[in-house]
ZASEMAR-36448 format. One line per field, with one value per residue (C-alpha): residue number from 1; x, y, z; residue in three letters. Coordinates in nm, 2 decimals. Layout:
<rs>
num c(NUM  ...)
X c(X  ...)
Y c(Y  ...)
Z c(Z  ...)
residu c(Ala  ...)
</rs>
This chain:
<rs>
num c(1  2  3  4  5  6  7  8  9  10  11  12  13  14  15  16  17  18  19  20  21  22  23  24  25  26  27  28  29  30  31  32  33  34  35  36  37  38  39  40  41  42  43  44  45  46  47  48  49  50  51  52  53  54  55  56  57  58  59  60  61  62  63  64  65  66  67  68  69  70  71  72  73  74  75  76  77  78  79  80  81  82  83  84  85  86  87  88  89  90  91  92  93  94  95  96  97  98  99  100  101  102  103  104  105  106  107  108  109  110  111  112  113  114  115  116  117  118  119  120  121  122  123  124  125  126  127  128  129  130  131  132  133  134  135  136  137  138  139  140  141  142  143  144  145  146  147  148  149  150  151  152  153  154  155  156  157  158  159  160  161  162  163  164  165  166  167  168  169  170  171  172  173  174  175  176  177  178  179  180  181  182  183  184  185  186  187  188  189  190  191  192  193  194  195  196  197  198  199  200  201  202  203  204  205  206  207  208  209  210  211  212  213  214  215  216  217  218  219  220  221  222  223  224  225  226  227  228  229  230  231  232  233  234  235  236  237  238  239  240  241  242  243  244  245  246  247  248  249  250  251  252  253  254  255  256  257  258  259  260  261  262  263  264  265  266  267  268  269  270  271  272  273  274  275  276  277  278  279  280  281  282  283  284  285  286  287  288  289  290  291  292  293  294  295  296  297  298  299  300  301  302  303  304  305  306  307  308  309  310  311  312  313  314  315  316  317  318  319  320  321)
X c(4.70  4.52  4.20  4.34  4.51  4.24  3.99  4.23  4.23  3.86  3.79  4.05  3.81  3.60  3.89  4.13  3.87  3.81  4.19  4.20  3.94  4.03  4.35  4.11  3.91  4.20  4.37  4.27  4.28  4.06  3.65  3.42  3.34  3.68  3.59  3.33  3.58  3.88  3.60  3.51  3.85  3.95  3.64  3.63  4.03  4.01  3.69  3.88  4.19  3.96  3.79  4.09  4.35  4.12  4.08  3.70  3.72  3.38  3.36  2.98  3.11  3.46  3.25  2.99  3.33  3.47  3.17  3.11  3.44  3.39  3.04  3.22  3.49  3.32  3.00  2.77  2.52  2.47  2.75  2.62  2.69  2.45  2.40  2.33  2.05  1.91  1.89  1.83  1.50  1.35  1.21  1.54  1.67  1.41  1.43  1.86  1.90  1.63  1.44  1.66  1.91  1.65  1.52  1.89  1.87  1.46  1.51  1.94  1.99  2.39  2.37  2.10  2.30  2.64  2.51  2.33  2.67  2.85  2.65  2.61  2.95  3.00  2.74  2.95  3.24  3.09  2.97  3.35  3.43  3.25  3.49  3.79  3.69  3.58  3.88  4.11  3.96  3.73  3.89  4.30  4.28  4.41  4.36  4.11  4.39  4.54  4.21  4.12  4.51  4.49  4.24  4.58  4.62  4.28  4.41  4.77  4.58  4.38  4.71  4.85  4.58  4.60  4.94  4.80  4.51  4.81  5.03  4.73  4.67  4.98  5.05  4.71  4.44  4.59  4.64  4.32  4.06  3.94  3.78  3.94  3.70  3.83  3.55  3.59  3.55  3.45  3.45  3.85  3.82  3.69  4.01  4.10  3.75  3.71  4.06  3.86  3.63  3.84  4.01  3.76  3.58  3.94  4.03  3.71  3.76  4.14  4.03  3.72  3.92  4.24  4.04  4.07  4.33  4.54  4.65  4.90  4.74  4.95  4.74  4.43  4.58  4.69  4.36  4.27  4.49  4.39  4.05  4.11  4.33  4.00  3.74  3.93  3.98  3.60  3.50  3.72  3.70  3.30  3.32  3.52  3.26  2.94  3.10  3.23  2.91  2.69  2.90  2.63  2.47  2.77  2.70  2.35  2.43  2.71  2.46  2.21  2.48  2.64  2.25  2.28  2.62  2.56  2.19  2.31  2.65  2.38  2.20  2.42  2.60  2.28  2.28  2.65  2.68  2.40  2.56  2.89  2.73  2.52  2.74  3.09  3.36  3.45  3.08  2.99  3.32  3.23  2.89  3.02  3.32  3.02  2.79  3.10  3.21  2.86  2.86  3.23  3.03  2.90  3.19  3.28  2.89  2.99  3.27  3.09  2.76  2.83  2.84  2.51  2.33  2.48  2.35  2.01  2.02  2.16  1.86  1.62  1.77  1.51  1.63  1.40  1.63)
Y c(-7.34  -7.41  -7.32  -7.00  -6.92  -6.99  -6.81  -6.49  -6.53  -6.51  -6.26  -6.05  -6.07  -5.76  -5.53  -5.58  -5.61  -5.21  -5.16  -5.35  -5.13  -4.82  -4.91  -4.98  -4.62  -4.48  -4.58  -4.40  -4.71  -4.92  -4.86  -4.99  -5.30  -5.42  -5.45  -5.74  -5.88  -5.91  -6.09  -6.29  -6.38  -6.49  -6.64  -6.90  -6.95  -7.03  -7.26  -7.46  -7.50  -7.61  -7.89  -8.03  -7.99  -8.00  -8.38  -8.50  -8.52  -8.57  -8.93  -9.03  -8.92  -9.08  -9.38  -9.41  -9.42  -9.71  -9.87  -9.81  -9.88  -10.24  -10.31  -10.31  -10.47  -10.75  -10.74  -10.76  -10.48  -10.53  -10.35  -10.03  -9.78  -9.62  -9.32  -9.51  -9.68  -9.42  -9.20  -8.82  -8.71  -8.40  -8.37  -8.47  -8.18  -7.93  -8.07  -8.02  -7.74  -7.52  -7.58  -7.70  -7.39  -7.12  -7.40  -7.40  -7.04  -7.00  -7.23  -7.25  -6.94  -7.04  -6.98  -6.72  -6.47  -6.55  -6.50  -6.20  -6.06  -6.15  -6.03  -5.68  -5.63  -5.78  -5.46  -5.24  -5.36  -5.29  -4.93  -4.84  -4.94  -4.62  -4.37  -4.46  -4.25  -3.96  -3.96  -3.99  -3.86  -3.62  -3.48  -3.54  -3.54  -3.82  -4.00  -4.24  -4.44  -4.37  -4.35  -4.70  -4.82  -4.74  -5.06  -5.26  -5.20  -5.40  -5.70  -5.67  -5.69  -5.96  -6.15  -6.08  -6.22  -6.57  -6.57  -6.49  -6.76  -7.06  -6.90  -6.91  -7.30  -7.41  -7.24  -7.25  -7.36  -7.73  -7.76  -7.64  -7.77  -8.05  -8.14  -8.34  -8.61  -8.60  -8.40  -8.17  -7.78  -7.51  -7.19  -7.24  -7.07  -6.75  -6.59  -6.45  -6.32  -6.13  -5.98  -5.88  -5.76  -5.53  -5.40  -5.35  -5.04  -4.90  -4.91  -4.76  -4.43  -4.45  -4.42  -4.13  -3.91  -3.91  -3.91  -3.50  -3.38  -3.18  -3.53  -3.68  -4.00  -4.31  -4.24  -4.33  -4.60  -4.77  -4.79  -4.99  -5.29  -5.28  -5.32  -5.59  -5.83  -5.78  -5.85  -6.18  -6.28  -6.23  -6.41  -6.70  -6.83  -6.79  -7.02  -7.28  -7.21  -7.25  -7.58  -7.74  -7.68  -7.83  -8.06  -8.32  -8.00  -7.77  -7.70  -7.60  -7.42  -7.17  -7.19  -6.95  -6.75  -6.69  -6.62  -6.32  -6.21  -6.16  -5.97  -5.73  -5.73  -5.55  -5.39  -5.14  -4.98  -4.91  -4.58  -4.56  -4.30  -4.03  -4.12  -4.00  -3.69  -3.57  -3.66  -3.65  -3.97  -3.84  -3.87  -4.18  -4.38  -4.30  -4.38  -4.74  -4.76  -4.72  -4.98  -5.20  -5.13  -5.23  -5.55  -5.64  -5.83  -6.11  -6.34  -6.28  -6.44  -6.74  -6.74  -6.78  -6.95  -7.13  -7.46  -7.37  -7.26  -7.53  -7.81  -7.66  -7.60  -7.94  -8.14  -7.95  -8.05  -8.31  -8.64  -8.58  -8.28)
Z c(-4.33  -4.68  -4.57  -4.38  -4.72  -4.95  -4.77  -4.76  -5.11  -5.19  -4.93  -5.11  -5.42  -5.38  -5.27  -5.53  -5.83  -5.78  -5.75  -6.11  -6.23  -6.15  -6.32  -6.66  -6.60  -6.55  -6.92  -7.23  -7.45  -7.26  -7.18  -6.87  -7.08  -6.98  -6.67  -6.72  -7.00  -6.73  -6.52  -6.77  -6.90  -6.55  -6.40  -6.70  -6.72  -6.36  -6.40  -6.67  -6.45  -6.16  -6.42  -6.51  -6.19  -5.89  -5.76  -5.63  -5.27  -5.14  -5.00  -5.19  -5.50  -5.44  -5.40  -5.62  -5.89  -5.73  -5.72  -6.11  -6.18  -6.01  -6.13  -6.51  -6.39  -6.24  -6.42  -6.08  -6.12  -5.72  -5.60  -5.52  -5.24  -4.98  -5.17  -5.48  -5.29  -5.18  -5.44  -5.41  -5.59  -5.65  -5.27  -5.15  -5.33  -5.20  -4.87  -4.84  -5.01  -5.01  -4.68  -4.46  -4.44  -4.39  -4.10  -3.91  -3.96  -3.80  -3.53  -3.45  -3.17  -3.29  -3.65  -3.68  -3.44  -3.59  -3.96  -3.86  -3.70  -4.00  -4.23  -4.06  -4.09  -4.42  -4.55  -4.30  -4.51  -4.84  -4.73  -4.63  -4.96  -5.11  -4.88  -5.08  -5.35  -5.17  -4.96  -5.18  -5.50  -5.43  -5.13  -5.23  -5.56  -5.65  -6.02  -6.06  -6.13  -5.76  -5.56  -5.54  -5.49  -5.10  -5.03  -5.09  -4.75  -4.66  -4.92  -4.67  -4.38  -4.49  -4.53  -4.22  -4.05  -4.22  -4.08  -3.75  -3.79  -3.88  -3.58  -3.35  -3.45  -3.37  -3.07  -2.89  -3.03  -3.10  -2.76  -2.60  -2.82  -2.65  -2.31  -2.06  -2.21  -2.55  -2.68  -2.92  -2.77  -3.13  -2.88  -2.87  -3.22  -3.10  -2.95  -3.29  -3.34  -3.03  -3.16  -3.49  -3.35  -3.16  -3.45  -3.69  -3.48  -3.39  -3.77  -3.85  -3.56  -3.71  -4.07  -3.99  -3.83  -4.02  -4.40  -4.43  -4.66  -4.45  -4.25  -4.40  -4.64  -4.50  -4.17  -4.34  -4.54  -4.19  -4.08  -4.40  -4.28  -3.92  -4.06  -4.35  -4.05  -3.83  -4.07  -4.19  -3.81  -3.77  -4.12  -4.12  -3.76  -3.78  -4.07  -3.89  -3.55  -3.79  -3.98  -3.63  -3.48  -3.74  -3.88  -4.03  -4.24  -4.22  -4.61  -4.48  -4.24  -4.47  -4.76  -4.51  -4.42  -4.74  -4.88  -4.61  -4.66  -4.99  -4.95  -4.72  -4.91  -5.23  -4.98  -4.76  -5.15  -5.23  -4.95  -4.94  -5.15  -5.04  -4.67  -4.75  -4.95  -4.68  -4.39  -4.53  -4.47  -4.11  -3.97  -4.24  -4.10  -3.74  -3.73  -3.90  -3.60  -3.33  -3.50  -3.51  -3.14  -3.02  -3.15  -3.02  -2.75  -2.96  -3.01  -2.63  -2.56  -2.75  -2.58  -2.25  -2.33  -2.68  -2.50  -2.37  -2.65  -2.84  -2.65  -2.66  -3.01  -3.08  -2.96  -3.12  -3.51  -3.62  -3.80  -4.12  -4.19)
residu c(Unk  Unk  Unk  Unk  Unk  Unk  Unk  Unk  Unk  Unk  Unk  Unk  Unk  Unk  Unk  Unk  Unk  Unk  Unk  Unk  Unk  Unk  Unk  Unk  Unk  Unk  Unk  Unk  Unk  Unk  Unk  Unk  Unk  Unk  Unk  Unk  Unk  Unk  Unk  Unk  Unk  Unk  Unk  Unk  Unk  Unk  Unk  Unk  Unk  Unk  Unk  Unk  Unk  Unk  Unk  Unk  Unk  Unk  Unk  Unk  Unk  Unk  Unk  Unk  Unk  Unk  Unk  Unk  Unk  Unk  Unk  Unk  Unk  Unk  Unk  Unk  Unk  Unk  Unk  Unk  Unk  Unk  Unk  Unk  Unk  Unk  Unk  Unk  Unk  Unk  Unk  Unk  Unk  Unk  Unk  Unk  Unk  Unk  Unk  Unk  Unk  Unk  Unk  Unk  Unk  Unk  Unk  Unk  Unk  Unk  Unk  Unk  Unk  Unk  Unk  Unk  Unk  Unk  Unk  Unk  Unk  Unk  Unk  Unk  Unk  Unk  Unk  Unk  Unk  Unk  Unk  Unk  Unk  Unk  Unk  Unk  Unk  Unk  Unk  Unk  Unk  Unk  Unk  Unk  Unk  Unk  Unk  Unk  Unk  Unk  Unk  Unk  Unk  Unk  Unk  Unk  Unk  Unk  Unk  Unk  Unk  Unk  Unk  Unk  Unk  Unk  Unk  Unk  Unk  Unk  Unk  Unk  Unk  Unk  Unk  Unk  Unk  Unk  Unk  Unk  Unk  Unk  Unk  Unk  Unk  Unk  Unk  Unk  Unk  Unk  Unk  Unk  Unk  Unk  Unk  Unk  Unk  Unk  Unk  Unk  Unk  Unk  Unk  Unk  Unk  Unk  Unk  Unk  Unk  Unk  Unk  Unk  Unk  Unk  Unk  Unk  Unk  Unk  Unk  Unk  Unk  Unk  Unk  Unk  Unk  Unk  Unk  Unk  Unk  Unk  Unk  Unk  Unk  Unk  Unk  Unk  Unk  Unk  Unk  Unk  Unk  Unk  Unk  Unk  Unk  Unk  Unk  Unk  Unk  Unk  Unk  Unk  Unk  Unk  Unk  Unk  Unk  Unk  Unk  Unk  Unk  Unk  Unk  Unk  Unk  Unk  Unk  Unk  Unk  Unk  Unk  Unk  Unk  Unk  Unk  Unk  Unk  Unk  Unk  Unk  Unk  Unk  Unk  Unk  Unk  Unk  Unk  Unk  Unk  Unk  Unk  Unk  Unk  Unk  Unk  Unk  Unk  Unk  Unk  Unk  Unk  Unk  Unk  Unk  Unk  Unk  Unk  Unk  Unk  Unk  Unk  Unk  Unk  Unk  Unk  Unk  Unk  Unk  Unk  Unk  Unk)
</rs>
């Protein structure tokens, strides 16, 4: 439930930030710089909240204070941990968190597919963004004040699909994620992403080919929450498949697929614009809705054959890494 809440909340991030600054365009007293000052202002209030409120949870570090704390009290400089002995040097560093993700990502069928997926639609996601305006500013005529308000829908959405995720844990997935051997089973996550994956493409169709002003504007709206609940299904239970699958170098492994998030995340913005120009919303929107339908078949693979592929991809991770 925390992690299905706290992920909602950061994948809300880049939808309401525009609502915000539309809001600041919008105002006669305030200028664009406002918009890196409200960043600003909350990115380091938060940080010094986290500092001071957030306990240390990871185990080595949890450790290495205990140890510290009894080396002074005792005065034995011998009581160390493993991870004290060991040390972490300037290879070791390379070696974790520079090589080894872009390795998992070269040579693990699992992760490289998923991360690909994810990040396709996570630029598909970012390109959508760029029809709110249009639709509702250049083709209603709404304020820039108003134009941007509609993604609220997407931030709803998003919402409603945590609740889903916490429902979907306690009614199925806690009973049907293990083998009759006791082993844990990660494709009994992927029910809710197959049901992204659905939604997403029928939001997009929804949202294409109710955008034109002579439809009525909660149509189009609509589609924004059938397509914020999809993407959060598909996001969120590919995290849990990538971090249950590689548990030993799960930060590895969402390191490489964050990286690629984020580049195609830049990327598909950058062309947003003179796609909706020369193609209008209706053709833009569609054209995402068939890219989206056309990959509804990858979380229904691992569905299938994840086992598989996992146990092939298992034995090829080397210790060194």
């Amino acid at each position: 439930m925390k992690l299905a809440l706290a992920v909602s909340l950061v994948f809300s991030g880049p939808t309401f930030g525009p609502v915000f600054g539309g809001f600041i365009m919008g105002s006669s007293s305030l200028d664009w710089r406002w918009n890196i000052w409200v960043v600003v202002i909350v990115g380091l209030g938060a940080s010094t909240l986290c500092v001071f409120v957030f306990p240390e949870t990871y185990p080595p570090t949890i450790l290495k204070r205990k140890a510290r704390a009894l080396r002074r009290k005792t005065g034995n400089p011998d009581v160390k941990t493993t991870s004290d002995e060991e040390g972490l040097g300037l290879d070791g560093i390379a070696r974790v968190y520079l090589i080894r993700p872009f390795w998992l990502f070269t040579t693990q069928p699992i992760l490289a597919l998923l991360t690909l997926y994810q990040s396709f639609l996570y630029g598909v996601l970012f390109l959508f963004y760029q029809t709110y305006p249009v639709t509702f500013g250049e083709d209603r005529g709404w304020s820039m004040t108003l134009r941007y308000l509609p993604r609220m829908a997407i931030i709803i959405g998003v919402f409603v699909g945590a609740i889903g995720i916490v429902i979907h844990n306690q009614v199925y997935f806690r009973h049907h994620c293990h083998a009759p051997d006791g082993s844990f089973i990660p494709e009994s996550l992927l029910p809710p992403m197959i049901v992204g994956g659905i939604m997403v493409p029928i939001g997009m169709f929804w949202f294409a080919w109710t955008a034109s002003p002579p439809i009525p504007w909660p149509s189009s709206v609509c589609a924004g929450f059938l397509i914020g609940c999809g993407m959060y299904l598909l996001f969120i239970q590919g995290f849990n498949y990538i971090v249950d699958c590689y548990t030993s170098m799960a930060n590895s492994a969402m390191g490489v697929n964050r990286s690629m998030r984020s580049v195609f995340g830049a990327v598909f913005p950058l062309f947003a614009n003179q796609m909706v120009e020369s193609l209008g919303v209706a053709r833009t929107t569609s054209i995402l809705g068939a890219l989206s339908a056309a990959l509804v078949p990858v979380p229904v693979c691992y569905w299938y054959w994840g086992g598989r592929i996992r146990a092939w991809s298992s034995a090829k991770v080397p210790s060194l890494l």
